[in-house]
N, CA, C and O atoms as a GROMACS GRO file, in nm:
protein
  496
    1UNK      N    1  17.930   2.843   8.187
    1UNK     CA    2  17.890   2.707   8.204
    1UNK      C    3  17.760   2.702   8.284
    1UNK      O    4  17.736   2.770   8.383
    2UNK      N    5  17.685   2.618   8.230
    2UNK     CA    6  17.546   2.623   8.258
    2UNK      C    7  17.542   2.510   8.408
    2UNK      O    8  17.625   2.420   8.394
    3UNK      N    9  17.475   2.501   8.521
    3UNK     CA   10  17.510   2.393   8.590
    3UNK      C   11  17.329   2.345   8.613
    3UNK      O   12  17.222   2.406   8.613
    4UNK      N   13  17.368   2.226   8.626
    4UNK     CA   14  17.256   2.126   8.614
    4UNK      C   15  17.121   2.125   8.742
    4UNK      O   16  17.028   2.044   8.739
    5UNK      N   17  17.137   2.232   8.850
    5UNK     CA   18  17.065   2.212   8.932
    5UNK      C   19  17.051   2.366   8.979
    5UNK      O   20  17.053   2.435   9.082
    6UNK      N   21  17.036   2.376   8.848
    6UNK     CA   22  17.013   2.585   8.839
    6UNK      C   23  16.855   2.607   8.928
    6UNK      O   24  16.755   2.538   8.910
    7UNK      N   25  16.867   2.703   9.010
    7UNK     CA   26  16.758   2.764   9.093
    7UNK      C   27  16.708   2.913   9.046
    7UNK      O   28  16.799   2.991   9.015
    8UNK      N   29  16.598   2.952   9.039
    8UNK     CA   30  16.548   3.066   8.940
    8UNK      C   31  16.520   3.052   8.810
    8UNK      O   32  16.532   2.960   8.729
    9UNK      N   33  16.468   3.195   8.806
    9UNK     CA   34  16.414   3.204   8.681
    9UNK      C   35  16.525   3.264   8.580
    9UNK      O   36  16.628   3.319   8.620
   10UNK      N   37  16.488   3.244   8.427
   10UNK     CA   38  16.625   3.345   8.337
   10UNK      C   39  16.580   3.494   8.300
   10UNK      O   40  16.459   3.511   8.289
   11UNK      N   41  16.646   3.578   8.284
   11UNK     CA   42  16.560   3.752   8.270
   11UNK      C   43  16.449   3.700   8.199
   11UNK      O   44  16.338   3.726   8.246
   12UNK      N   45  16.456   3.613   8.071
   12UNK     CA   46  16.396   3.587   7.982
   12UNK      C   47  16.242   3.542   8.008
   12UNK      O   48  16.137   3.581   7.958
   13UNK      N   49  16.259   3.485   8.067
   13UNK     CA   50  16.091   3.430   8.164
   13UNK      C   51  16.069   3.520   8.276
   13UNK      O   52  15.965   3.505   8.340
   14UNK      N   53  16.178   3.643   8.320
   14UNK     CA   54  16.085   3.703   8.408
   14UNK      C   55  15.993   3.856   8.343
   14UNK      O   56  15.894   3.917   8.383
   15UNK      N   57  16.109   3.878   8.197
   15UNK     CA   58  16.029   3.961   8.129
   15UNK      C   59  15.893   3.858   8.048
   15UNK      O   60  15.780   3.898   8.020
   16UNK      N   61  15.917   3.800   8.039
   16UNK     CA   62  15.709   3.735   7.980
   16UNK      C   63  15.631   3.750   8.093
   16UNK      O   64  15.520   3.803   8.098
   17UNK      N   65  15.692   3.703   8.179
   17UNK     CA   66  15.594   3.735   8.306
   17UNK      C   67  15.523   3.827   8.322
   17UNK      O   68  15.401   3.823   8.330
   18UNK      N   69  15.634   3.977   8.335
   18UNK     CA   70  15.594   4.119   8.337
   18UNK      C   71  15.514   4.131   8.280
   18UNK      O   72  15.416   4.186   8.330
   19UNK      N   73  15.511   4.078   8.120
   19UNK     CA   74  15.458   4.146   8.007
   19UNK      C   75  15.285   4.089   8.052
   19UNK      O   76  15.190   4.162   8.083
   20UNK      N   77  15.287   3.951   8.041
   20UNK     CA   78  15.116   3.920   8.083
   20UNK      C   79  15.072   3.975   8.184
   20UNK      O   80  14.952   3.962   8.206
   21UNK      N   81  15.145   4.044   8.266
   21UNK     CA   82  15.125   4.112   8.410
   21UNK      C   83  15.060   4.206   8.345
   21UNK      O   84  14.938   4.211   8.353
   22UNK      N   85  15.135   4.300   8.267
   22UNK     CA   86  15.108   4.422   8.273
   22UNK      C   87  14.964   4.410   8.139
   22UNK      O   88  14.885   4.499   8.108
   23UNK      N   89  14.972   4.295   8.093
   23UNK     CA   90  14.836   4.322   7.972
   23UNK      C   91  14.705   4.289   8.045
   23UNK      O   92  14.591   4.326   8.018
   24UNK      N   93  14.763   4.188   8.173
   24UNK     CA   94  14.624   4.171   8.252
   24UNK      C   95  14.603   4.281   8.317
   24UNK      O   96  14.486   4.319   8.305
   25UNK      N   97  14.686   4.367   8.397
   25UNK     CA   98  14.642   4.493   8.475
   25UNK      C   99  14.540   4.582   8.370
   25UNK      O  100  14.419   4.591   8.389
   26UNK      N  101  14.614   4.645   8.255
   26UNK     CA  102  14.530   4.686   8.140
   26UNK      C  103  14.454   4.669   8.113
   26UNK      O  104  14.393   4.771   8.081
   27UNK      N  105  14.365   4.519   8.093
   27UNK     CA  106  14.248   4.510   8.143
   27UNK      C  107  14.180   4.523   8.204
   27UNK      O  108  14.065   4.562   8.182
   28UNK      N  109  14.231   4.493   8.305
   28UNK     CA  110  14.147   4.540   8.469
   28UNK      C  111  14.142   4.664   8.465
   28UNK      O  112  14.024   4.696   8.465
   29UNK      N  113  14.222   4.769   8.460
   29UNK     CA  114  14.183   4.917   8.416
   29UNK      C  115  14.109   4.974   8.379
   29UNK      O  116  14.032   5.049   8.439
   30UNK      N  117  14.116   4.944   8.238
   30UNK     CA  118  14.011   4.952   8.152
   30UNK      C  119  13.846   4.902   8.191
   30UNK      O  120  13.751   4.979   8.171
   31UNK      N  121  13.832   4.796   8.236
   31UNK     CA  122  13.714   4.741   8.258
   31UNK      C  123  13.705   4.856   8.358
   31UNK      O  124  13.637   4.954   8.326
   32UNK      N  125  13.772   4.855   8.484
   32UNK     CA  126  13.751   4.954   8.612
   32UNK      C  127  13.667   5.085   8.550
   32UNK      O  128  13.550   5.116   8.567
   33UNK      N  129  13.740   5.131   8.497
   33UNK     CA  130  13.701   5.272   8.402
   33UNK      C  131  13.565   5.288   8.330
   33UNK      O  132  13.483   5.378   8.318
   34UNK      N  133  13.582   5.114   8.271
   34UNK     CA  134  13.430   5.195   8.182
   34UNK      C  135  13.316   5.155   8.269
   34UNK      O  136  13.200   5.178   8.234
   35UNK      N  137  13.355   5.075   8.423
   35UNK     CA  138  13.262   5.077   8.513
   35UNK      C  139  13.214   5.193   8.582
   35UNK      O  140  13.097   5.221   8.605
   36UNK      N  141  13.330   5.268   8.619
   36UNK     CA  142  13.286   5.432   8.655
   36UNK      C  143  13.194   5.478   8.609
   36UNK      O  144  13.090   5.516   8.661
   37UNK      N  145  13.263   5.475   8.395
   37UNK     CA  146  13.160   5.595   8.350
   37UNK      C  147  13.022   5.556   8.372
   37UNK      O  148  12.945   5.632   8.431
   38UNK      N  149  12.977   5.420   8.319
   38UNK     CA  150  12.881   5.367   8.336
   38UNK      C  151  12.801   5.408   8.538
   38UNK      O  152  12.686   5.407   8.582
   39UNK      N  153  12.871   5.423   8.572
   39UNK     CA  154  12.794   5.447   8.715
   39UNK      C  155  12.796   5.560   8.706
   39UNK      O  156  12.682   5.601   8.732
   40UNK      N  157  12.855   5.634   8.685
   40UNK     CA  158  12.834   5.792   8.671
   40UNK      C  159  12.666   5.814   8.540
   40UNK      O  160  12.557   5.870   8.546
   41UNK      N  161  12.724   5.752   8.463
   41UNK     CA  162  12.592   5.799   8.361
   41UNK      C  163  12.426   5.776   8.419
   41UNK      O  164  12.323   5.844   8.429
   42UNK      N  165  12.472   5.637   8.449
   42UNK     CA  166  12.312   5.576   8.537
   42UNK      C  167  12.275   5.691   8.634
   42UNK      O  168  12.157   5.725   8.641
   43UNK      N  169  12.386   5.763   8.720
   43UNK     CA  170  12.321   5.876   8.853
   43UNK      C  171  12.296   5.953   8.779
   43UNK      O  172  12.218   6.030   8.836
   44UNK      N  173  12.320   5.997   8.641
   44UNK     CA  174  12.286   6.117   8.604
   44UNK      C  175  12.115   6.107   8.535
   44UNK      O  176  12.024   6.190   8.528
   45UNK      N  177  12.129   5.963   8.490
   45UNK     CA  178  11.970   5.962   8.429
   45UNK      C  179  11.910   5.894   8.547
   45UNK      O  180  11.789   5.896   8.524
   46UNK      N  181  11.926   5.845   8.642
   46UNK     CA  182  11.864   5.862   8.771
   46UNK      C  183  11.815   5.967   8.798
   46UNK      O  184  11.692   5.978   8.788
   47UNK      N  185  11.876   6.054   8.831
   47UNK     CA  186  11.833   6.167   8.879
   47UNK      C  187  11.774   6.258   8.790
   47UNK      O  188  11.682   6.322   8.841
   48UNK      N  189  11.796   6.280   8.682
   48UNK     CA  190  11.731   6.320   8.571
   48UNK      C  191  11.564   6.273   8.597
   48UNK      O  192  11.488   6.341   8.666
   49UNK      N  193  11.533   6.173   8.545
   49UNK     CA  194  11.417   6.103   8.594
   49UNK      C  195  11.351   6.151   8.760
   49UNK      O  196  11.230   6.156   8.780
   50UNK      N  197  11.425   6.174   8.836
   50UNK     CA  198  11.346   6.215   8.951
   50UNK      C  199  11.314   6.327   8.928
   50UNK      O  200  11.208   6.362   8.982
   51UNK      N  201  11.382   6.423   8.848
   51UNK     CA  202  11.360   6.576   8.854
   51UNK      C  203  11.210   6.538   8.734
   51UNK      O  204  11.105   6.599   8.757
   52UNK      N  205  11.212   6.440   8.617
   52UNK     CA  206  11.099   6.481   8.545
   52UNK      C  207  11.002   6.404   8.601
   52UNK      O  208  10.901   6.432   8.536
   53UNK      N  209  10.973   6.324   8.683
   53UNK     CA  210  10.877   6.308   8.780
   53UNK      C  211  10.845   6.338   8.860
   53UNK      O  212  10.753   6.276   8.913
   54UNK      N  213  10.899   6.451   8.922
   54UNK     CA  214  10.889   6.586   8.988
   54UNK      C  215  10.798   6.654   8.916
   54UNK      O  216  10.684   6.655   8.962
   55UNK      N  217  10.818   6.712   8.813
   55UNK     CA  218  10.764   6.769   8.704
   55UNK      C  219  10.633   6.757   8.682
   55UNK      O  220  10.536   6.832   8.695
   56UNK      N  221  10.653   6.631   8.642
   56UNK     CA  222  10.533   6.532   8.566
   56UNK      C  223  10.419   6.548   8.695
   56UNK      O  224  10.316   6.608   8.662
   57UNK      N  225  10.427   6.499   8.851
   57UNK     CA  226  10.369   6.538   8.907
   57UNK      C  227  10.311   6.722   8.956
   57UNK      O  228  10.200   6.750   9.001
   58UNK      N  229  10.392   6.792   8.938
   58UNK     CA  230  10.332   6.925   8.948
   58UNK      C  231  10.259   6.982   8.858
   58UNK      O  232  10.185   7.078   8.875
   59UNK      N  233  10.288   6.900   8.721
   59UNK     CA  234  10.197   6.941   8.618
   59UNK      C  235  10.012   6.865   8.651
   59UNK      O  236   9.902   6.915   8.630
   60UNK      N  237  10.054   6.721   8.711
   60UNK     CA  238   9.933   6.672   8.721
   60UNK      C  239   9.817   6.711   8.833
   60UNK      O  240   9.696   6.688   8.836
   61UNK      N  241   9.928   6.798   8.948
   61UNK     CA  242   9.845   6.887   9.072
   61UNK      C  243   9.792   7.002   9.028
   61UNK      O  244   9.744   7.082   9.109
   62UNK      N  245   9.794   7.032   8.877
   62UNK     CA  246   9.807   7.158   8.868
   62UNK      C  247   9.831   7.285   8.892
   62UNK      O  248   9.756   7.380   8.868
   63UNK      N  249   9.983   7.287   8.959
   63UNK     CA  250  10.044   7.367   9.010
   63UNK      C  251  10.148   7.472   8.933
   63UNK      O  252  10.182   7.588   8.956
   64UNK      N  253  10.190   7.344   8.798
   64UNK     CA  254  10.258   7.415   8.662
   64UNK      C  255  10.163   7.415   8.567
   64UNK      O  256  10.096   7.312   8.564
   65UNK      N  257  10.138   7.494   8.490
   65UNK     CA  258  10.058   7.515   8.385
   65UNK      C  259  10.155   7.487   8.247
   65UNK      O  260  10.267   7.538   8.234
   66UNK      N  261  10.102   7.413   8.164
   66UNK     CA  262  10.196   7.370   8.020
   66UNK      C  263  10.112   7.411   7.925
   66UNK      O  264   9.990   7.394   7.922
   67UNK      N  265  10.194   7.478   7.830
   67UNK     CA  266  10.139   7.513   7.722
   67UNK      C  267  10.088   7.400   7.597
   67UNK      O  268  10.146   7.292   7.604
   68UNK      N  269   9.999   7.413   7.499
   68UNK     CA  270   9.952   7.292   7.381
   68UNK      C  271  10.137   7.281   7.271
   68UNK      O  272  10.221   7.355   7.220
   69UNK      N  273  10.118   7.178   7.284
   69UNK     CA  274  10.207   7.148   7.157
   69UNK      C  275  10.222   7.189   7.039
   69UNK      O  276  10.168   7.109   6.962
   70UNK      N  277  10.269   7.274   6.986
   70UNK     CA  278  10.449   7.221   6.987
   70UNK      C  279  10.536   7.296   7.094
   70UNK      O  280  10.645   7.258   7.139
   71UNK      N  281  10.448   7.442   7.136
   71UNK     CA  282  10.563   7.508   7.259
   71UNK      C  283  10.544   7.460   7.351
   71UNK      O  284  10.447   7.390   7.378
   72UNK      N  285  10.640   7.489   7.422
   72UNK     CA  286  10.686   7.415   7.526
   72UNK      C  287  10.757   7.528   7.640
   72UNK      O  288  10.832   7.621   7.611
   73UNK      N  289  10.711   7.491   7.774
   73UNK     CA  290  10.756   7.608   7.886
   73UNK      C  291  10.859   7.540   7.953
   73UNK      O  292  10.847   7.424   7.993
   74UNK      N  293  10.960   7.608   7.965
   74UNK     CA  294  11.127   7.545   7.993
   74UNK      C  295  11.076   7.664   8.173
   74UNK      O  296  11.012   7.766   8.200
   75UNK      N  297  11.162   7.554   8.246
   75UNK     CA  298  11.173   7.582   8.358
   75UNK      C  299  11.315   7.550   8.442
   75UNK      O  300  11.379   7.445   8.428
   76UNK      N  301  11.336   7.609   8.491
   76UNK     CA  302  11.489   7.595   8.568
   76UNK      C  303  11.445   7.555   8.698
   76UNK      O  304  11.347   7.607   8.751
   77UNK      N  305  11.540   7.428   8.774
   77UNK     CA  306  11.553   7.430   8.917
   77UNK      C  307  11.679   7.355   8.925
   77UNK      O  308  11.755   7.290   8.853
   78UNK      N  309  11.660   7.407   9.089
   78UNK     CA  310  11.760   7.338   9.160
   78UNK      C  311  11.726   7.251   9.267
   78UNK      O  312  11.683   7.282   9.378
   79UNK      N  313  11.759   7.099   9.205
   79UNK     CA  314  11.716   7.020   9.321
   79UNK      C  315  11.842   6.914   9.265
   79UNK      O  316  11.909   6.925   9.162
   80UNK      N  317  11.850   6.794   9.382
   80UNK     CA  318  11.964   6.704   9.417
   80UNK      C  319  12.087   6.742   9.406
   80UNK      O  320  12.176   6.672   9.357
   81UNK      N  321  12.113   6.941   9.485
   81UNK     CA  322  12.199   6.941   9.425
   81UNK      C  323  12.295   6.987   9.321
   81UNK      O  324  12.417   6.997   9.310
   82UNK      N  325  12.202   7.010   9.259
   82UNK     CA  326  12.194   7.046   9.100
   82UNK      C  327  12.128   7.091   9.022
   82UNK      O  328  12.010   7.055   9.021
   83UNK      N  329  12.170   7.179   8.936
   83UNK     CA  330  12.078   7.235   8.834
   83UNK      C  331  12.034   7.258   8.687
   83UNK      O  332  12.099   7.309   8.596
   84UNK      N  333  11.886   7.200   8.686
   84UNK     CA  334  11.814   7.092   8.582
   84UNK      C  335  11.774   7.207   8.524
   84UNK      O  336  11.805   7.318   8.568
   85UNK      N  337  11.675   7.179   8.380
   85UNK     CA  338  11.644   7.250   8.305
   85UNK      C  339  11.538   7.149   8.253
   85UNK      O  340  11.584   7.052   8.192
   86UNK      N  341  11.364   7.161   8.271
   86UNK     CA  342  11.294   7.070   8.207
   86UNK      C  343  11.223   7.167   8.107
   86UNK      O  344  11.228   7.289   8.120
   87UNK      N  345  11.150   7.099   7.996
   87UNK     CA  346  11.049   7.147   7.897
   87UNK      C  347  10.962   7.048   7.907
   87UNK      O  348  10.984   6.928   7.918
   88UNK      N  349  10.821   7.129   7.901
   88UNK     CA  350  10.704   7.069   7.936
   88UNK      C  351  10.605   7.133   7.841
   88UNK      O  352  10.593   7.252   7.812
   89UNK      N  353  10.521   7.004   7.790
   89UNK     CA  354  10.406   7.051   7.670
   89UNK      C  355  10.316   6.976   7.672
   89UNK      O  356  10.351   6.858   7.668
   90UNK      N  357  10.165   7.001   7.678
   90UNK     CA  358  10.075   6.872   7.675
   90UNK      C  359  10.014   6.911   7.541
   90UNK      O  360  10.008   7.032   7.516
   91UNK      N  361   9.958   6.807   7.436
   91UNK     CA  362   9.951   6.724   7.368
   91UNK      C  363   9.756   6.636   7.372
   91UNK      O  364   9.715   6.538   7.435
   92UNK      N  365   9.692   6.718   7.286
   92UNK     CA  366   9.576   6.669   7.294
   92UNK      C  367   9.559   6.529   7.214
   92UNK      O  368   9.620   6.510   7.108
   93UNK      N  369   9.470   6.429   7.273
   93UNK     CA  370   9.451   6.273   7.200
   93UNK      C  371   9.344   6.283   7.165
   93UNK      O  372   9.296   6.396   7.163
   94UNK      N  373   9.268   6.175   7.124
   94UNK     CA  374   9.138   6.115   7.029
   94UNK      C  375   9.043   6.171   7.129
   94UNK      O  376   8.939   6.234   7.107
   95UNK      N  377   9.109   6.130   7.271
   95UNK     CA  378   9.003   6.101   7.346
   95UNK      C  379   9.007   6.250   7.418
   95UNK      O  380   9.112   6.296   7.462
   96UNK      N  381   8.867   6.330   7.425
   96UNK     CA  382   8.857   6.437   7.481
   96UNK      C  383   8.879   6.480   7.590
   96UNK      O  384   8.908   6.597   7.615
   97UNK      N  385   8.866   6.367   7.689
   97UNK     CA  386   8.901   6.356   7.834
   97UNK      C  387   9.027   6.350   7.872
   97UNK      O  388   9.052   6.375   7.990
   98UNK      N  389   9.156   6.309   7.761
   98UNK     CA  390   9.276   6.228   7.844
   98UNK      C  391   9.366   6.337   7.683
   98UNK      O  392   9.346   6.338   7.562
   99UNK      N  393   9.467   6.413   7.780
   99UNK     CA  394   9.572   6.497   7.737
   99UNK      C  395   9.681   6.409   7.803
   99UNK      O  396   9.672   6.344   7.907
  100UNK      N  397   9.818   6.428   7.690
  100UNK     CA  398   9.916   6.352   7.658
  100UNK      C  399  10.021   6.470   7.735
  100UNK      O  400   9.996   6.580   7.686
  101UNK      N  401  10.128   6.478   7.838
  101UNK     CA  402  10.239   6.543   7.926
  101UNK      C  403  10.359   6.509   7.863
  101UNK      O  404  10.382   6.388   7.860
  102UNK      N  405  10.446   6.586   7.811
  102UNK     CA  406  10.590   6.512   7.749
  102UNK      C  407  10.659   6.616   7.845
  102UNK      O  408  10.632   6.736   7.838
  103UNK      N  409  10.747   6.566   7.931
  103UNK     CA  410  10.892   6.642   7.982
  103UNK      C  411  10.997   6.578   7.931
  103UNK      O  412  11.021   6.458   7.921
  104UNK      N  413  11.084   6.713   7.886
  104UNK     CA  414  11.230   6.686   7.836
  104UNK      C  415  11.301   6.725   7.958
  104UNK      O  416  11.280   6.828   8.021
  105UNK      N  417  11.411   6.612   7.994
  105UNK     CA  418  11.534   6.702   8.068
  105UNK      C  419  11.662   6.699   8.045
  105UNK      O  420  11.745   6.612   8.017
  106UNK      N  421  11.662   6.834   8.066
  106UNK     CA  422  11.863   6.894   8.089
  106UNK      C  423  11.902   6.893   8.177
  106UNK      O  424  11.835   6.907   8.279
  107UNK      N  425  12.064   6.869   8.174
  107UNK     CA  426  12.139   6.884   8.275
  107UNK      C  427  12.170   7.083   8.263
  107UNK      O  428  12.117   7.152   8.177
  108UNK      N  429  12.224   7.113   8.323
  108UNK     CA  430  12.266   7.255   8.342
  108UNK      C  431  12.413   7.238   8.405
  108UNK      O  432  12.430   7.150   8.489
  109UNK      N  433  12.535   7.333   8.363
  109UNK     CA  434  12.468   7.488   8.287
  109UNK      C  435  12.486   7.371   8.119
  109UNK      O  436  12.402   7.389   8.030
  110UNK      N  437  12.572   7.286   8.102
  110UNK     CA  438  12.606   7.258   7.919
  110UNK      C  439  12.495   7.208   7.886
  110UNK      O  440  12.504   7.108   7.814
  111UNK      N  441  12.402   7.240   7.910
  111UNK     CA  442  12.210   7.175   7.860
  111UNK      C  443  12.229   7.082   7.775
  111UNK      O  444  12.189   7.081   7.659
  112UNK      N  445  12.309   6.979   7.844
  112UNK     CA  446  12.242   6.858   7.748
  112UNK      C  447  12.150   6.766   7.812
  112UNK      O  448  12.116   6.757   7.930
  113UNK      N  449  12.112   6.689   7.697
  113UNK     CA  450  12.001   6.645   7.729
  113UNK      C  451  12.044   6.504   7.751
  113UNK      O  452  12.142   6.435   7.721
  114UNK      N  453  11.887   6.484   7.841
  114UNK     CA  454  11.916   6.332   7.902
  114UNK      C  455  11.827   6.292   7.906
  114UNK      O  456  11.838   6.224   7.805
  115UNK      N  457  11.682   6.260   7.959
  115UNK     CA  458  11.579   6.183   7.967
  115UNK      C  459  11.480   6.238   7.895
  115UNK      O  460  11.486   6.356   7.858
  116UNK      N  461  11.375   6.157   7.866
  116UNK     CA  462  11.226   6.251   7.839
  116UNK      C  463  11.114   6.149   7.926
  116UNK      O  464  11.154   6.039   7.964
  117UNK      N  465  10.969   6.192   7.955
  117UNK     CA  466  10.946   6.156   7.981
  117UNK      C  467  10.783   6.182   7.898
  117UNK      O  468  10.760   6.270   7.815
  118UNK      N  469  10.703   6.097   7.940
  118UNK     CA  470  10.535   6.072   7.894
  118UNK      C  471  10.438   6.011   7.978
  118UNK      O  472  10.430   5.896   8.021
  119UNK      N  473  10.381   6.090   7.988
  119UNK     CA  474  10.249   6.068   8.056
  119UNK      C  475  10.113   6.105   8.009
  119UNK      O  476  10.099   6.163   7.901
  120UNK      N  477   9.992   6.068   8.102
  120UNK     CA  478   9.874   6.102   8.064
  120UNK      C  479   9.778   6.115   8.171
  120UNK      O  480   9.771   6.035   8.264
  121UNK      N  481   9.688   6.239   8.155
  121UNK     CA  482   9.623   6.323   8.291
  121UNK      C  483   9.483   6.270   8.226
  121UNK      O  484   9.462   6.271   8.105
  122UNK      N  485   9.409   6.233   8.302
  122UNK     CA  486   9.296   6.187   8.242
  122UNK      C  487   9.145   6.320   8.338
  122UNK      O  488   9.161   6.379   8.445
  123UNK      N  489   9.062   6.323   8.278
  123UNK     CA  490   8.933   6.420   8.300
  123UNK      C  491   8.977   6.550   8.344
  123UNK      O  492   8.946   6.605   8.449
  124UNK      N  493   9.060   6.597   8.243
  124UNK     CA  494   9.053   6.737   8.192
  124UNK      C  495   8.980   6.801   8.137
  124UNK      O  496   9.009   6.918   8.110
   0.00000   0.00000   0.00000
């Protein structure tokens, strides 16, 4: 017998409850997660980028020497940490004065790749 001034909930409404509980957490999870990877990926081409502007500048002090295009001189370091793997090639233009700098970079040791970069050294 059912009585007329019933207090609580029935299992029945406390399992729906659960259930939107648990599809909203799942979301939130999920979102959480692909916020990680996403912050993880950005530090990696962050830093990627510092190592080829690293680069990019030692090539322009002339301190690294780069070979003409298409070879390219692969160099190993260790900086932030970590250890990069760039390729570096300059690239003659129209203009006689102004050579074209391309750095590729790897991560190390699974060398994949992540940034490139381009520049230009002018009165060479």
């Amino acid at each position: 017998m059912i009585e007329e001034n019933q207090k609580g909930l029935t299992l029945l409404e406390v399992l729906v409850a659960l259930v939107i509980l648990a599809v909203a957490l799942t979301a939130i999870i999920k979102a959480t997660i692909e916020n990680i990877r996403a912050t993880a990926y950005l530090q990696e081409k962050t830093l990627a980028s510092w190592v080829g502007l690293n680069a990019l500048n030692h090539v322009r002090l002339e301190l690294i020497p780069l070979p003409n295009a298409p070879e390219h001189r692969d160099i190993h370091e260790f900086m932030l940490g970590q250890q990069w793997e760039w390729q570096g090639s300059i690239k003659k233009t129209r203009n006689a004065h102004i050579q074209e700098v391309h750095i590729k970079v790897f991560h190390l040791p699974d060398h994949h790749f992540i940034t490139d970069l381009t520049s230009y050294i002018y009165g060479v």
